[in-house]
C-alpha positions as CSV (number, residue, x, y, z in Angstrom):
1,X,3.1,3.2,66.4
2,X,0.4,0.9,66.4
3,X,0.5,-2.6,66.3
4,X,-1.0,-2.7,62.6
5,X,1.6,-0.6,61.6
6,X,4.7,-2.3,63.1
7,X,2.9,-5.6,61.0
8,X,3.0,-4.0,58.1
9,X,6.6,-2.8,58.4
10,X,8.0,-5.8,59.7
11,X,6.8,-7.4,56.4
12,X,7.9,-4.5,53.8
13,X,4.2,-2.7,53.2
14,X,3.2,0.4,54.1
15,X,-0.8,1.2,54.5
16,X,0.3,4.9,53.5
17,X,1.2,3.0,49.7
18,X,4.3,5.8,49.3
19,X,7.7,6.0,49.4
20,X,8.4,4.5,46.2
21,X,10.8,7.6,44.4
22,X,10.1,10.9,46.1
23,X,7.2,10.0,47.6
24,X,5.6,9.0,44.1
25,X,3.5,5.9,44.3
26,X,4.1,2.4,43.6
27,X,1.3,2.0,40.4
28,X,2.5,5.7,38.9
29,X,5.9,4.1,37.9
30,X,4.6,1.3,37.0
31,X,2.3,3.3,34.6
32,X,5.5,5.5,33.9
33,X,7.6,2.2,32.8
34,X,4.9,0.5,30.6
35,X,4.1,4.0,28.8
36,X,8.1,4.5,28.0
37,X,8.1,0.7,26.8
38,X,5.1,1.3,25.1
39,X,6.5,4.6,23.3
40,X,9.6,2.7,22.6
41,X,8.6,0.0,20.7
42,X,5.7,2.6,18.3
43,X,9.0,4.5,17.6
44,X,10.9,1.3,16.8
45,X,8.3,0.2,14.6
46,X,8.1,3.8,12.9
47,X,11.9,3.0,11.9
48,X,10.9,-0.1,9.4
49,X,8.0,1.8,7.8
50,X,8.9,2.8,4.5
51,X,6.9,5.6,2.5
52,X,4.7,4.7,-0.7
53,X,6.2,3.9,-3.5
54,X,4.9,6.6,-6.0
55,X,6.2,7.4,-9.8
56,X,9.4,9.5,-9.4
57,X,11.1,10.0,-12.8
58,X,9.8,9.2,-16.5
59,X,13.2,8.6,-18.5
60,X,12.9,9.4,-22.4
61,X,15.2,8.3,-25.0
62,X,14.9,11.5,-26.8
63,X,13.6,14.9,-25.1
64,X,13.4,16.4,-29.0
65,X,12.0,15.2,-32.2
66,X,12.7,17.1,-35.3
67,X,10.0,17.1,-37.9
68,X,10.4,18.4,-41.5
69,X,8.3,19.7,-44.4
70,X,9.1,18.0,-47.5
71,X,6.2,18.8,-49.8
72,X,6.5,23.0,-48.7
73,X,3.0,22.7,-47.8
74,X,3.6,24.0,-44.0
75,X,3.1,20.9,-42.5
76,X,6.1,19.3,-40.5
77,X,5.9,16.1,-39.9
78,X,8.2,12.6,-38.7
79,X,6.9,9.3,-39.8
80,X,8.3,6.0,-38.2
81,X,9.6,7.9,-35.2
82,X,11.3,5.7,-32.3
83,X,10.9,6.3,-28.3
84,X,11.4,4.3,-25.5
85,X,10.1,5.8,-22.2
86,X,11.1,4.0,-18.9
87,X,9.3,5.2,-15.4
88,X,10.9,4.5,-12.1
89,X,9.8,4.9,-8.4
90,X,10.7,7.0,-5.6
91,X,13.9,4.2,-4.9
92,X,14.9,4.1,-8.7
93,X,13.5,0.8,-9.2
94,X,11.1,0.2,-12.6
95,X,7.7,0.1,-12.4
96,X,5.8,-2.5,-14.6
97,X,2.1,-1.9,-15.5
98,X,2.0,2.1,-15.9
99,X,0.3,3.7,-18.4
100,X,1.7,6.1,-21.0
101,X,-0.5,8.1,-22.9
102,X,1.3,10.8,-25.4
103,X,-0.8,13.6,-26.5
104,X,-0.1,16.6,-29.0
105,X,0.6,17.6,-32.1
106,X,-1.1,15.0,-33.5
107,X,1.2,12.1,-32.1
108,X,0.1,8.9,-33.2
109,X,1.5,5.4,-33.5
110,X,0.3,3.2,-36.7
111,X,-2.6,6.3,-36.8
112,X,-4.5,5.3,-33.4
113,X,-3.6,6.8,-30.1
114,X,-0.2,6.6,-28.8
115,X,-0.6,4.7,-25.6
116,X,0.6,1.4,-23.6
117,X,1.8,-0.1,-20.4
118,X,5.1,-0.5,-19.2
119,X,6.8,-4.0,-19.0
120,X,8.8,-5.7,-16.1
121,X,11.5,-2.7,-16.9
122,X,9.4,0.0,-16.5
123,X,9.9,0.7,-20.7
124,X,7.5,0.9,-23.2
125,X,8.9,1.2,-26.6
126,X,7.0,3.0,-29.7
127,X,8.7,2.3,-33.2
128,X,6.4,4.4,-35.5
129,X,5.3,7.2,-34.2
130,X,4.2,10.1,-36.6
131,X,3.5,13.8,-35.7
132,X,3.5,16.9,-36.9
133,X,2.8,20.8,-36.1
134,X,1.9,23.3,-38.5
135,X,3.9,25.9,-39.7
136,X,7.2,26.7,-38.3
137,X,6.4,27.2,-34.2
138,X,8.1,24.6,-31.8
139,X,5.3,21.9,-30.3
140,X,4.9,19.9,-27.6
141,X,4.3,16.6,-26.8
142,X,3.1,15.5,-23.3
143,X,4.0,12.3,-21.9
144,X,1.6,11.4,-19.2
145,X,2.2,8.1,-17.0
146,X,-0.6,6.9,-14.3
147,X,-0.2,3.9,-12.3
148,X,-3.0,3.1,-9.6
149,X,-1.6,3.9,-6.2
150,X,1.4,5.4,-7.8
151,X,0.0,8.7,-8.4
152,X,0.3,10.6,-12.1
153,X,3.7,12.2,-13.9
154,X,4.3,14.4,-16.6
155,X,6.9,14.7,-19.3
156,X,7.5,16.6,-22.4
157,X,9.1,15.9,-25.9
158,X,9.9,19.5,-27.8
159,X,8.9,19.4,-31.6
160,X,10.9,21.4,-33.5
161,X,10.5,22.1,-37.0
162,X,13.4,21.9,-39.5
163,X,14.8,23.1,-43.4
């Protein structure tokens, strides 16, 4: 053994730089350690990310409006028609600001477009709606809901016609 080498050993370093684990060097485990610490806390961070809130459910008070024809002309037809539609998100809390937009058989509220936003409750409440569907085949009425980042839902009323 050379002199350099008995230096080198006396003080705890080897110029061959193994010996660490199986013969793995020193900076490997080092790069080893810091990539599992690394990986650790990504995955631990992973755990608080929740997903996007996006429009799960649209609640209606009534899934079916009856409309008659009073004057036998073969129109049906509801005046003054309550709804109250509520929208929630993906963890059933409300969500204020969407917008509803009914459309068919001639829904209308006060004769303009049935539309609005929801309020802190995630409700919007119509109080006079009218429609109507000719002669005596069931209609539909489609409860659409948008909110910006949310994503779009769907719902439908049935409109059936009575004696």
């Amino acid at each position: 053994m050379s002199a350099n080498s008995r230096h080198h050993l006396k003080h705890g370093l080897r110029s061959d730089r193994s010996g660490a684990i199986e013969g793995l060097p020193l900076y490997l485990i080092i790069i080893i350690v810091i990539t599992v610490l690394g990986l650790g806390i990504i995955l631990g961070m992973m755990n608080t990310i929740k997903p996007p809130k996006k429009i799960e459910k649209i609640v209606l008070s009534t899934e079916t409006i009856a409309v008659k024809d009073d004057n036998k002309d073969g129109t049906y037809e509801v005046k003054n028609q309550a709804l109250t539609v509520k929208v929630v998100d993906n963890n059933g809390d409300p969500i204020k600001g969407a917008v509803v937009r009914l459309t068919g058989c001639n829904v209308s509220e006060g004769g303009t477009t049935a539309y609005g936003t929801t309020d802190s409750n995630g409700e919007l409440k119509f109080k006079a709606l009218s429609c109507q569907v000719i002669g005596t085949d069931t209609g539909h009425i489609t409860v659409a809901v948008e909110k910006s980042g949310m994503g779009k839902l769907e719902a439908t009323i049935t409109v059936i016609p009575t004696t």
